[in-house]
PDB file with one MODEL, atoms N, CA, C and O in Angstrom:
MODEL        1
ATOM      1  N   UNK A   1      -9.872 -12.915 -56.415  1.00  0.00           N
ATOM      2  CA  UNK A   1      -9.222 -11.943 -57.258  1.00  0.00           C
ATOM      3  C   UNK A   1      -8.251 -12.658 -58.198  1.00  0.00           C
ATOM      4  O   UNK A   1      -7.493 -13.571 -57.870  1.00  0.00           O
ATOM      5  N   UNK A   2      -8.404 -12.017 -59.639  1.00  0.00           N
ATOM      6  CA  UNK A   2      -7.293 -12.874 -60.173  1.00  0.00           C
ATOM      7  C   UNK A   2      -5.952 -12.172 -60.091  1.00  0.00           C
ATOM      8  O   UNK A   2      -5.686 -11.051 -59.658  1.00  0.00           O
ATOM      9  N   UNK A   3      -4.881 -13.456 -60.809  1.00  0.00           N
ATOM     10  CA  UNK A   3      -3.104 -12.870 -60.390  1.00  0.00           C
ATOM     11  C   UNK A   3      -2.867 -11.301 -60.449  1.00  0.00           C
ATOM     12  O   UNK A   3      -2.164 -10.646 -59.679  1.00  0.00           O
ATOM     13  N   UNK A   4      -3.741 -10.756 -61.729  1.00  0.00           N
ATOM     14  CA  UNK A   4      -3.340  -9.275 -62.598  1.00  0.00           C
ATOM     15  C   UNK A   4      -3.614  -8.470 -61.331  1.00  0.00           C
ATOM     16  O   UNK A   4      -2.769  -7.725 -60.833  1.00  0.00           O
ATOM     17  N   UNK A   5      -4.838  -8.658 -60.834  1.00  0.00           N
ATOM     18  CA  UNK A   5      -5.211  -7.435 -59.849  1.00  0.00           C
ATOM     19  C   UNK A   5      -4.459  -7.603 -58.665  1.00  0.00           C
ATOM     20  O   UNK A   5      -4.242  -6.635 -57.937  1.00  0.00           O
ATOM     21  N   UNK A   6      -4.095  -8.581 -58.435  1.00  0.00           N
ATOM     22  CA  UNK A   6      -3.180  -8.997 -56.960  1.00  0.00           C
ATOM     23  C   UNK A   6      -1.999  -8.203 -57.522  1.00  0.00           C
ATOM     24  O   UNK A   6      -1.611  -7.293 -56.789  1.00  0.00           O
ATOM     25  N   UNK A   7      -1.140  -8.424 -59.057  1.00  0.00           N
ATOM     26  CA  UNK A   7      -0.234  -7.739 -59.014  1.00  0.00           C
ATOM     27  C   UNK A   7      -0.074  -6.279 -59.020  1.00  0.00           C
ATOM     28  O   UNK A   7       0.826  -5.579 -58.556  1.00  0.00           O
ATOM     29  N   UNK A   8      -1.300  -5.937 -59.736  1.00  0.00           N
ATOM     30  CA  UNK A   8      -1.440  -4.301 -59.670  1.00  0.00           C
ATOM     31  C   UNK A   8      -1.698  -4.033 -58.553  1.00  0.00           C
ATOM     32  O   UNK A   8      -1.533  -2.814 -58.490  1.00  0.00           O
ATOM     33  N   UNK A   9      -1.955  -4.332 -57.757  1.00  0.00           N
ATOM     34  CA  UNK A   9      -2.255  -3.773 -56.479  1.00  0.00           C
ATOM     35  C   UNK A   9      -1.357  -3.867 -55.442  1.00  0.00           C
ATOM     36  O   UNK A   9      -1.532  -3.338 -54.344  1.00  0.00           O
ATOM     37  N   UNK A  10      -0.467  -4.477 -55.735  1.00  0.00           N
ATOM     38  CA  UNK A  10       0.927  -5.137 -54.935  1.00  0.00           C
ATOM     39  C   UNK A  10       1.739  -3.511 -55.836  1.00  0.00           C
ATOM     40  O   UNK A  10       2.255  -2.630 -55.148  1.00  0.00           O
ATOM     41  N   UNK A  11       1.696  -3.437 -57.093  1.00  0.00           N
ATOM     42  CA  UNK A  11       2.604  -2.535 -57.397  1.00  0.00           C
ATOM     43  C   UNK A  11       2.110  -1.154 -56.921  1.00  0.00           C
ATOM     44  O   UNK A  11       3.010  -0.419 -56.517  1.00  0.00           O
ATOM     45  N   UNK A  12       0.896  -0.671 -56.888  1.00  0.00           N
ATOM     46  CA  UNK A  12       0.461   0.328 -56.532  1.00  0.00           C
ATOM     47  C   UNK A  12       0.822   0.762 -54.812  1.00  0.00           C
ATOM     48  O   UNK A  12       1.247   1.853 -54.431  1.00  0.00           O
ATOM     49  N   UNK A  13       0.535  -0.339 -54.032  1.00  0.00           N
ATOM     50  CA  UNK A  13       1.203   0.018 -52.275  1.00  0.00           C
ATOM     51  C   UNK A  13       2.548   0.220 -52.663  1.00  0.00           C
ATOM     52  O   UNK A  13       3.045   1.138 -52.011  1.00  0.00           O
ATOM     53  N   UNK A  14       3.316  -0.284 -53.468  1.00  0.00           N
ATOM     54  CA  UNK A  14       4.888  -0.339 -53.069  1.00  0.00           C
ATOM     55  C   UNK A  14       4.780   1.057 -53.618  1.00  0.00           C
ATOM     56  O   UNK A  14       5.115   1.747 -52.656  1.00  0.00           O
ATOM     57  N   UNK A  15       4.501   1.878 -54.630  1.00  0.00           N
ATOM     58  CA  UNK A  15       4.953   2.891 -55.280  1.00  0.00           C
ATOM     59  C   UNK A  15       3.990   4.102 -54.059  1.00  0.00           C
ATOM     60  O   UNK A  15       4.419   5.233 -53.827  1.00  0.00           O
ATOM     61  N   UNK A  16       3.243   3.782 -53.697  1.00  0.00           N
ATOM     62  CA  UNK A  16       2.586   4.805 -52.605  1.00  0.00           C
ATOM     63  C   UNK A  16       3.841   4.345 -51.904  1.00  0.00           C
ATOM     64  O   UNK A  16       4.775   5.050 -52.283  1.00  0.00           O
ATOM     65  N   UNK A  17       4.125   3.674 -51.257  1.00  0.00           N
ATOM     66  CA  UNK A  17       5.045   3.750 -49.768  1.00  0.00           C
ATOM     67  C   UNK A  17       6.208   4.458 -50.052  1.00  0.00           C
ATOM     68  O   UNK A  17       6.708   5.385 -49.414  1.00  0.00           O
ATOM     69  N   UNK A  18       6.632   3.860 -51.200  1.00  0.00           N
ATOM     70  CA  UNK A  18       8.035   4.695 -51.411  1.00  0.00           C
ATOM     71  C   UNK A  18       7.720   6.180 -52.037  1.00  0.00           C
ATOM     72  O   UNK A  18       8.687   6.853 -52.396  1.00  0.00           O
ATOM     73  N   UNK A  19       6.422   6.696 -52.174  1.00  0.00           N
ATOM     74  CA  UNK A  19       6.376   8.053 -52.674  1.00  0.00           C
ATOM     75  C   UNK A  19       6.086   8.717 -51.262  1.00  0.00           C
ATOM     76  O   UNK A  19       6.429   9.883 -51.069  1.00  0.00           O
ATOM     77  N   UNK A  20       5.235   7.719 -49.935  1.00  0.00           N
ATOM     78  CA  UNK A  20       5.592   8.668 -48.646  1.00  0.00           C
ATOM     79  C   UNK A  20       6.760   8.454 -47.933  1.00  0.00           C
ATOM     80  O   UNK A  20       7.166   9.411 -47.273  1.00  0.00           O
ATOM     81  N   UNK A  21       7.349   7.500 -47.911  1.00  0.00           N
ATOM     82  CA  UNK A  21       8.758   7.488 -47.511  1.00  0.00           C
ATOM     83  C   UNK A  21       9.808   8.049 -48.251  1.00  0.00           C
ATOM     84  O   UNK A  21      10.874   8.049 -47.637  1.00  0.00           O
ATOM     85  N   UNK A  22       9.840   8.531 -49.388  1.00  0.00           N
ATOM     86  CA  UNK A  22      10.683   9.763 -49.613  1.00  0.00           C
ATOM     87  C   UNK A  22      10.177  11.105 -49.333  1.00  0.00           C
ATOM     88  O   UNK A  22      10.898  11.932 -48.775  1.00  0.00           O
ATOM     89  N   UNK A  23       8.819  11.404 -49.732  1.00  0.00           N
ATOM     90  CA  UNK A  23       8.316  12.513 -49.538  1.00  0.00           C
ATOM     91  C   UNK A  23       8.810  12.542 -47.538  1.00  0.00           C
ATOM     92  O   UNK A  23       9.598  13.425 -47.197  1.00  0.00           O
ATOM     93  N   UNK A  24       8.354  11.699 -46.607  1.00  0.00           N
ATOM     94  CA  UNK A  24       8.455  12.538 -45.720  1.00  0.00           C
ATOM     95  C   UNK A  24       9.963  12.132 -44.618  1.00  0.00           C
ATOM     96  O   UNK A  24       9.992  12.046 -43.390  1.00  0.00           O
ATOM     97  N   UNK A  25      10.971  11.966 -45.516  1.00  0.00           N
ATOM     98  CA  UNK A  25      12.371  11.935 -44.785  1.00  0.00           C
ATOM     99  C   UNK A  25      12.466  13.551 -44.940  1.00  0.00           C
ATOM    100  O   UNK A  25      13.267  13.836 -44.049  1.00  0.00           O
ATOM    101  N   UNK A  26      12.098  14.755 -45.569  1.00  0.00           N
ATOM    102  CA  UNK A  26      12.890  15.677 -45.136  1.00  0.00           C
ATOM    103  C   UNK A  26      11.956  16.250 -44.026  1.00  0.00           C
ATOM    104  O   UNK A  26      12.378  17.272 -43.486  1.00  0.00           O
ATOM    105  N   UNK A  27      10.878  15.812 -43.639  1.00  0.00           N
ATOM    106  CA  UNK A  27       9.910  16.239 -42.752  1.00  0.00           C
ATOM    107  C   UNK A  27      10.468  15.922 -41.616  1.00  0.00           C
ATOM    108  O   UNK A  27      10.608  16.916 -40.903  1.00  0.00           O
ATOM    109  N   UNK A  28      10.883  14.856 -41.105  1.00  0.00           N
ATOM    110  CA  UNK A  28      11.566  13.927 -40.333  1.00  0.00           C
ATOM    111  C   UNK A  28      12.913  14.313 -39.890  1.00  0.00           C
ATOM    112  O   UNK A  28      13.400  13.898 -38.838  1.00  0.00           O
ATOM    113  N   UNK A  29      13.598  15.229 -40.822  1.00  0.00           N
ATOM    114  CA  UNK A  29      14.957  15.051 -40.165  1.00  0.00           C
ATOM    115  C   UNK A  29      15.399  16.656 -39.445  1.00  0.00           C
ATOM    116  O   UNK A  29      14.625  17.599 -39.282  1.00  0.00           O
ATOM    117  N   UNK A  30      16.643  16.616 -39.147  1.00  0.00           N
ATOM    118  CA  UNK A  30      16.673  17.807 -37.624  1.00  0.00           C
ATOM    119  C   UNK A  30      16.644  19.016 -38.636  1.00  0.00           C
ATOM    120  O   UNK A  30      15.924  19.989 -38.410  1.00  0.00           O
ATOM    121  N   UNK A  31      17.357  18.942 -39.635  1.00  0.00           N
ATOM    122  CA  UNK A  31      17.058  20.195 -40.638  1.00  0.00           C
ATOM    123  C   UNK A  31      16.285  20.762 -40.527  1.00  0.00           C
ATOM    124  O   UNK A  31      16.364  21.937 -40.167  1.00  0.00           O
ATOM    125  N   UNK A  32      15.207  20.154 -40.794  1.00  0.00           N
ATOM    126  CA  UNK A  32      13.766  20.648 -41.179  1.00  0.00           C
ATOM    127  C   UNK A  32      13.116  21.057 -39.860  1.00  0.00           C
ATOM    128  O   UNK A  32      11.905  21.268 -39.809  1.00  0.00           O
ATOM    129  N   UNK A  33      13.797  21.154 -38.941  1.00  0.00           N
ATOM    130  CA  UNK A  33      12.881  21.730 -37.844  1.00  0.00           C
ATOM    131  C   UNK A  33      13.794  22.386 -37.311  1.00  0.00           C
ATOM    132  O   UNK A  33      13.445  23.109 -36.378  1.00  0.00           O
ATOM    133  N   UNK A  34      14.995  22.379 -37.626  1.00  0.00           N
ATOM    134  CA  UNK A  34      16.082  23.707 -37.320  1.00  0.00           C
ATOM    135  C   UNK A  34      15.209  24.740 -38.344  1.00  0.00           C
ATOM    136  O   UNK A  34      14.872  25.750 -37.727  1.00  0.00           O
ATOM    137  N   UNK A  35      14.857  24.737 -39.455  1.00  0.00           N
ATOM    138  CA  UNK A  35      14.530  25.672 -40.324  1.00  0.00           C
ATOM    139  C   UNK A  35      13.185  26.087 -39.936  1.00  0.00           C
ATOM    140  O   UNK A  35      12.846  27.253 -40.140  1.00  0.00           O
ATOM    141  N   UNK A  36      12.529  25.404 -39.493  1.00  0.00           N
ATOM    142  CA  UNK A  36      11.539  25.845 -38.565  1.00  0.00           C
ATOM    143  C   UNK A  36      11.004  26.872 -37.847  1.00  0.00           C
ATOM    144  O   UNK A  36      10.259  27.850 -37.917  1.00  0.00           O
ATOM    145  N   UNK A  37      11.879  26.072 -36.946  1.00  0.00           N
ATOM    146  CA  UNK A  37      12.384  27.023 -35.563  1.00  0.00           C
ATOM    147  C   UNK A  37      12.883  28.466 -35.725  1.00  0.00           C
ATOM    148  O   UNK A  37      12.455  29.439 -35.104  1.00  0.00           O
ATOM    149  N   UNK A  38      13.893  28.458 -36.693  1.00  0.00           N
ATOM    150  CA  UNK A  38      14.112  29.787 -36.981  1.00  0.00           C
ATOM    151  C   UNK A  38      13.982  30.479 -37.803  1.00  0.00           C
ATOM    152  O   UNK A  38      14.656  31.445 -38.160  1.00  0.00           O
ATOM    153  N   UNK A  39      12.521  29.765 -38.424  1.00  0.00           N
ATOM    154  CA  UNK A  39      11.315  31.011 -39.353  1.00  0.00           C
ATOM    155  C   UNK A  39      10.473  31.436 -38.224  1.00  0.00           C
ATOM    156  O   UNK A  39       9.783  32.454 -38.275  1.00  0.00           O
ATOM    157  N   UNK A  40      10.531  30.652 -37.200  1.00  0.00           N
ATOM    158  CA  UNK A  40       9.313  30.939 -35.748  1.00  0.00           C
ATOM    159  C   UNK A  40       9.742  31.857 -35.285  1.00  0.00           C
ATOM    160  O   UNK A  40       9.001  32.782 -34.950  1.00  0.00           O
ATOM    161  N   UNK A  41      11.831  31.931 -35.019  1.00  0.00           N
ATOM    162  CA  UNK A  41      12.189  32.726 -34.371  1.00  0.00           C
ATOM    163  C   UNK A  41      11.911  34.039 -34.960  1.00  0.00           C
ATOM    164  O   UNK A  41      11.442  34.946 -34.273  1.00  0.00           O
ATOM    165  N   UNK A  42      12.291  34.234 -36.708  1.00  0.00           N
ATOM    166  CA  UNK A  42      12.511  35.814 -36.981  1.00  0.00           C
ATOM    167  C   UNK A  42      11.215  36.476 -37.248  1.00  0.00           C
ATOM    168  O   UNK A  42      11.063  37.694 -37.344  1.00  0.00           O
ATOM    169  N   UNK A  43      10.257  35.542 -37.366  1.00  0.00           N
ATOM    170  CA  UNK A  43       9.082  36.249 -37.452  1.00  0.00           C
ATOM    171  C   UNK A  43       8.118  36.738 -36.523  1.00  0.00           C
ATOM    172  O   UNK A  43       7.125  37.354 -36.910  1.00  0.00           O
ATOM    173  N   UNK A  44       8.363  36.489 -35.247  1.00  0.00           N
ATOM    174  CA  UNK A  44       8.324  37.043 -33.915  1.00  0.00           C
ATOM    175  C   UNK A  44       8.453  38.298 -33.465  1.00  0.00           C
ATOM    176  O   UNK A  44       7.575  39.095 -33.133  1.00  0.00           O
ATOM    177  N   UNK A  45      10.059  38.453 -33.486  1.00  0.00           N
ATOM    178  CA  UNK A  45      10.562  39.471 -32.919  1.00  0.00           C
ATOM    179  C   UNK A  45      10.326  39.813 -31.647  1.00  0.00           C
ATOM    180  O   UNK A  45       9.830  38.983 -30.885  1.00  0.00           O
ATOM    181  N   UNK A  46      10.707  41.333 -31.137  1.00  0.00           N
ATOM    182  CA  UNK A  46      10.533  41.223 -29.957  1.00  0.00           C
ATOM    183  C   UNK A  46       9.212  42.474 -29.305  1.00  0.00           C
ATOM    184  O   UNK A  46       9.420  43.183 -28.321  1.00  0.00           O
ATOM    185  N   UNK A  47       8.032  42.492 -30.041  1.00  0.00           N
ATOM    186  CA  UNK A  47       6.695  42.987 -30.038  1.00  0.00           C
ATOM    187  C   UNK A  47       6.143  42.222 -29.018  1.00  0.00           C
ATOM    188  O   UNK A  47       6.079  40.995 -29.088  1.00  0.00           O
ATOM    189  N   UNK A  48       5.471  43.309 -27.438  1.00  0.00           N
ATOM    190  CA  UNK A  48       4.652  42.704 -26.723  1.00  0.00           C
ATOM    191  C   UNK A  48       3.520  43.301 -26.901  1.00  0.00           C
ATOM    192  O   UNK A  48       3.428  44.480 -26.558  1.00  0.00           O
ATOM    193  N   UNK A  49       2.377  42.605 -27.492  1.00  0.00           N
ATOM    194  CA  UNK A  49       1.265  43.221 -27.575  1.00  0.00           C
ATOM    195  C   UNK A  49       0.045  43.085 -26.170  1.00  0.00           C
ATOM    196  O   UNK A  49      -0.449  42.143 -25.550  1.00  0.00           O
ATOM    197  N   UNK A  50      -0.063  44.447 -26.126  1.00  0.00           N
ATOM    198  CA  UNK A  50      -1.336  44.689 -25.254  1.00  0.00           C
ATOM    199  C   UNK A  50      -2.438  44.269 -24.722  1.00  0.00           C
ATOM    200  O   UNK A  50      -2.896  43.414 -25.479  1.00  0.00           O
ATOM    201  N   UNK A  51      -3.074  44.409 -23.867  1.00  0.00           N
ATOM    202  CA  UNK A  51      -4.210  43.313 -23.645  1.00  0.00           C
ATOM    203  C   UNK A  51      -5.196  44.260 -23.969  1.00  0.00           C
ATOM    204  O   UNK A  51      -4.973  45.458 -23.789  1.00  0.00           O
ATOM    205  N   UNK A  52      -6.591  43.728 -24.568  1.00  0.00           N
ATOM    206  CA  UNK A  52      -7.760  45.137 -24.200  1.00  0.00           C
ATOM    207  C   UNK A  52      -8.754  45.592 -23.595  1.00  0.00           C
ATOM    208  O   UNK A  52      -9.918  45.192 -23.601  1.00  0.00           O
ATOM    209  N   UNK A  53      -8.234  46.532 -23.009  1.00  0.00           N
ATOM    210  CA  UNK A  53      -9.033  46.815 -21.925  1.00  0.00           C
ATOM    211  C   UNK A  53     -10.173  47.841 -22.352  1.00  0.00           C
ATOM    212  O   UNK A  53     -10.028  48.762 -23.155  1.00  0.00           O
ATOM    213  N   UNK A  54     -11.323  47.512 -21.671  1.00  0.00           N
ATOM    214  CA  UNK A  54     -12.623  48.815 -21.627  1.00  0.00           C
ATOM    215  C   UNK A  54     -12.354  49.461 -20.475  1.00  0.00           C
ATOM    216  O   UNK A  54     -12.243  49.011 -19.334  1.00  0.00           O
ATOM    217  N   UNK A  55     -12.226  50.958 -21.035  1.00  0.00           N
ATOM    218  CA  UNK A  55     -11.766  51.907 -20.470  1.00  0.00           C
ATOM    219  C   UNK A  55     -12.960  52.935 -19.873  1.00  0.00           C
ATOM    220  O   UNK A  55     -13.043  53.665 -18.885  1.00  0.00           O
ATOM    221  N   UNK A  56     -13.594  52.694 -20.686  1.00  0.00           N
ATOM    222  CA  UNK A  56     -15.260  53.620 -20.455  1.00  0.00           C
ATOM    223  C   UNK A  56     -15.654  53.243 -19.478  1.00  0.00           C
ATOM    224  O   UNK A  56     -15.200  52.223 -18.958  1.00  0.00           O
ATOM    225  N   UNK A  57     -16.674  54.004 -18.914  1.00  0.00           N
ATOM    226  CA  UNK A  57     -17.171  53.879 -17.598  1.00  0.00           C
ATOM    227  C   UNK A  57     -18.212  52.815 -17.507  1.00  0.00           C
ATOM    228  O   UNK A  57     -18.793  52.693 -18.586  1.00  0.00           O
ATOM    229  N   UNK A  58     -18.564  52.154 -16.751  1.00  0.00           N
ATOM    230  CA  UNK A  58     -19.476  50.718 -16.411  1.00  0.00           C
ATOM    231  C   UNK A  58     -20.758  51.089 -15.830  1.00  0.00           C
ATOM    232  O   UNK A  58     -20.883  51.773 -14.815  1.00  0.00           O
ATOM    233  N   UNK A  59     -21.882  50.508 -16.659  1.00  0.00           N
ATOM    234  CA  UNK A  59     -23.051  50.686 -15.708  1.00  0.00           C
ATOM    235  C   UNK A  59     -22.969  49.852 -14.831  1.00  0.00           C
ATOM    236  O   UNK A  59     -22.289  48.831 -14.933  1.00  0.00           O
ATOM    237  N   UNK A  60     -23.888  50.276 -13.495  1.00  0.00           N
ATOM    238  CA  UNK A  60     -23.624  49.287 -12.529  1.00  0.00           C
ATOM    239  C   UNK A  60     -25.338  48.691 -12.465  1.00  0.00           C
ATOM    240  O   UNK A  60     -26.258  49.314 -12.995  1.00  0.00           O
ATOM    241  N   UNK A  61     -25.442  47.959 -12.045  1.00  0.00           N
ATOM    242  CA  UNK A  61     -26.981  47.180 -11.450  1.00  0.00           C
ATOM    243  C   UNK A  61     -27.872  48.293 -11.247  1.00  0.00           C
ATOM    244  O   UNK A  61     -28.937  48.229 -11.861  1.00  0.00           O
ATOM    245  N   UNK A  62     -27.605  49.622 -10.286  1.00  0.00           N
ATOM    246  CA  UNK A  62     -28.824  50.348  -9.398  1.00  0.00           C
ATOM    247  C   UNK A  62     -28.284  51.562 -10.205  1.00  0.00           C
ATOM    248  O   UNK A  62     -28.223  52.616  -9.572  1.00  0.00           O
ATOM    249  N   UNK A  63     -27.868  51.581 -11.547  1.00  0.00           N
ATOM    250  CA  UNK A  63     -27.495  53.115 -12.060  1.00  0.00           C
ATOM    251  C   UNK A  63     -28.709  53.514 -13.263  1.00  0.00           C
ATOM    252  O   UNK A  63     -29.438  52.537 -13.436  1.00  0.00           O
ATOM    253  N   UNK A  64     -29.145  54.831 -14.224  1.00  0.00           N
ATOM    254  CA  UNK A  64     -30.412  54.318 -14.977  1.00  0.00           C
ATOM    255  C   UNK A  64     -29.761  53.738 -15.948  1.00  0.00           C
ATOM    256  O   UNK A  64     -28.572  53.518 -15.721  1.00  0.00           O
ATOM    257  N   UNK A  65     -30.215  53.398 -17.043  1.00  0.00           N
ATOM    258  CA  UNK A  65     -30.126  52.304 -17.977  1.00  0.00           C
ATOM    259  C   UNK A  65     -29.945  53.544 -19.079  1.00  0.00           C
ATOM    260  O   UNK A  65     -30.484  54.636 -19.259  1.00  0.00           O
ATOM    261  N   UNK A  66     -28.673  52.616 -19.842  1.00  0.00           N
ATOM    262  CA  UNK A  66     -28.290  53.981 -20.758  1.00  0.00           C
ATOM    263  C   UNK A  66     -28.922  54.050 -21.715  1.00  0.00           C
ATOM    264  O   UNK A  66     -28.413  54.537 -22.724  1.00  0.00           O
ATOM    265  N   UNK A  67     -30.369  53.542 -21.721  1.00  0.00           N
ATOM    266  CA  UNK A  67     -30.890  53.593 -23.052  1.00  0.00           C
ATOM    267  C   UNK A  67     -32.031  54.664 -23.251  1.00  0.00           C
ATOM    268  O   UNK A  67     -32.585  55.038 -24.284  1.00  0.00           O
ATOM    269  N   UNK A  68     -32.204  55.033 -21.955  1.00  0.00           N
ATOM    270  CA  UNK A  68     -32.800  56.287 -21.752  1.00  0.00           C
ATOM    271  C   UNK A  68     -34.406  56.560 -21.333  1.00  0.00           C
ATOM    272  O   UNK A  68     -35.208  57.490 -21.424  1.00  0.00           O
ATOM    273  N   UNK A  69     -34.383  54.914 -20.717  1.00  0.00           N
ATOM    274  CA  UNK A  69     -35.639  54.410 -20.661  1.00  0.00           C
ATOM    275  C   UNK A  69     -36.361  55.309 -18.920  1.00  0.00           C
ATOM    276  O   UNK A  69     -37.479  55.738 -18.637  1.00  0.00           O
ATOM    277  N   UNK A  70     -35.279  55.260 -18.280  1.00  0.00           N
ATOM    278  CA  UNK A  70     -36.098  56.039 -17.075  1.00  0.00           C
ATOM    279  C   UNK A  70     -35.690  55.044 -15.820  1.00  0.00           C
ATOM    280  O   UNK A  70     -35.567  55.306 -14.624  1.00  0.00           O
ATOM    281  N   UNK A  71     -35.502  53.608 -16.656  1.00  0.00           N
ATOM    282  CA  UNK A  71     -35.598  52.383 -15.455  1.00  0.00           C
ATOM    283  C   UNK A  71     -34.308  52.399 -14.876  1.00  0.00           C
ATOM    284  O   UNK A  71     -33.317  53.046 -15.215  1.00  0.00           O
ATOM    285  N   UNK A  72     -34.481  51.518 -13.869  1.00  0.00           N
ATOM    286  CA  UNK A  72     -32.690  51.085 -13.320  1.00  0.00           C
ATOM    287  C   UNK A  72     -31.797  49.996 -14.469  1.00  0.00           C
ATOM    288  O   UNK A  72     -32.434  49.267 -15.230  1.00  0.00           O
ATOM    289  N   UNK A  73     -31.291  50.002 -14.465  1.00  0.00           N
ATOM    290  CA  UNK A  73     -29.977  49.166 -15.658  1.00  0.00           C
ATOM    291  C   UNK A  73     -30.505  47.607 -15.234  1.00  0.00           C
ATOM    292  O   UNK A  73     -30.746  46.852 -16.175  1.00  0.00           O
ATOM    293  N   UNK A  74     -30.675  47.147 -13.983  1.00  0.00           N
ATOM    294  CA  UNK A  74     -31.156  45.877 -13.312  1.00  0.00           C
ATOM    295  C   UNK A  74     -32.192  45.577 -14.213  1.00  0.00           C
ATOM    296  O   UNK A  74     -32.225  44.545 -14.883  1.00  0.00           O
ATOM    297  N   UNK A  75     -33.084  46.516 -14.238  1.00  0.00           N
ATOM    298  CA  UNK A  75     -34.863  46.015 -14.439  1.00  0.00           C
ATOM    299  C   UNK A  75     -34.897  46.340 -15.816  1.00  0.00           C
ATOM    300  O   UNK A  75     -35.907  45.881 -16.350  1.00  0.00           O
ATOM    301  N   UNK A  76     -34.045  47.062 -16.698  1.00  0.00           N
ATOM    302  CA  UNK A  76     -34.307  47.213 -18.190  1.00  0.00           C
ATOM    303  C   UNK A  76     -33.245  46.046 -19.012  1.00  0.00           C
ATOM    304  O   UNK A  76     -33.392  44.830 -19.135  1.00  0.00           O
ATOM    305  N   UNK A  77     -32.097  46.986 -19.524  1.00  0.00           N
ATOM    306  CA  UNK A  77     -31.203  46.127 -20.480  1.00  0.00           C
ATOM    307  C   UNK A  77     -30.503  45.140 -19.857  1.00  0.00           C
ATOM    308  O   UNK A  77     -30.044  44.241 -20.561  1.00  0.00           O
ATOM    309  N   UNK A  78     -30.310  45.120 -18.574  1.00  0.00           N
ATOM    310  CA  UNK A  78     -29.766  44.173 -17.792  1.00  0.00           C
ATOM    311  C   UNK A  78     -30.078  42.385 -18.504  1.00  0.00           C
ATOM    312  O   UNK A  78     -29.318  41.608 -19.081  1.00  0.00           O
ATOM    313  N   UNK A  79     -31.674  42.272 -18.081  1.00  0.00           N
ATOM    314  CA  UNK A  79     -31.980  41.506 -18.582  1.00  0.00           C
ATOM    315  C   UNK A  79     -32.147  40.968 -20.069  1.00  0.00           C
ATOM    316  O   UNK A  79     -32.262  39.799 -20.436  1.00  0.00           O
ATOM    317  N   UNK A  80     -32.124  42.436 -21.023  1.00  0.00           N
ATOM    318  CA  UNK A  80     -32.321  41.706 -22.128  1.00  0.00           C
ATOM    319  C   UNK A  80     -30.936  41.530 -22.779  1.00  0.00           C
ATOM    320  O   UNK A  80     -30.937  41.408 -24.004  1.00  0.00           O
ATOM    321  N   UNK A  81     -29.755  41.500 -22.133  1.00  0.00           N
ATOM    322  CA  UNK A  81     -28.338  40.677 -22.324  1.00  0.00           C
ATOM    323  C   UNK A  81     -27.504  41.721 -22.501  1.00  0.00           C
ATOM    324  O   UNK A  81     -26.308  41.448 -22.609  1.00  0.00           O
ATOM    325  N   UNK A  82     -27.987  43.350 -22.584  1.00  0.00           N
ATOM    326  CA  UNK A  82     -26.891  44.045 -22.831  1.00  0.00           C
ATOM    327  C   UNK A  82     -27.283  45.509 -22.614  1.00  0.00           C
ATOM    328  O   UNK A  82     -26.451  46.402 -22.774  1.00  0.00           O
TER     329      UNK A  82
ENDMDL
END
């Protein structure tokens, strides 16, 4: 390689390093994760959400098959996954 490209390329890392080493000192410092923390906190609040439950009644294995076929739930939709 000749001198020019050794130097451009020497100037190009230094100006990347110092554009992520300023860019990420405010990432880095306690500020920035105090401010964080308490965008985590207020956007929370104090909402417990529900779990969901199926409430409807369950076919069982030996009941007929709700599809109206005649068969047991086992020997029809059972098997074909639903």
């Amino acid at each position: 390689m000749s001198k020019a490209r050794v130097v451009v390329l020497v100037v190009l890392v230094a100006l990347i390093a110092a554009f992520f080493a300023f860019d990420l000192k405010q990432y880095f410092s306690l500020d920035f994760f105090k401010q964080q923390q308490a965008a985590i906190d207020a956007s929370q609040g104090d909402v417990r959400i529900d779990p969901i439950r199926n409430r409807g009644q369950r076919v069982g294995r030996n009941d007929p098959c709700p599809c109206g076929s005649g068969k047991k739930y086992k020997m029809c939709c059972m098997r074909k996954g639903g």
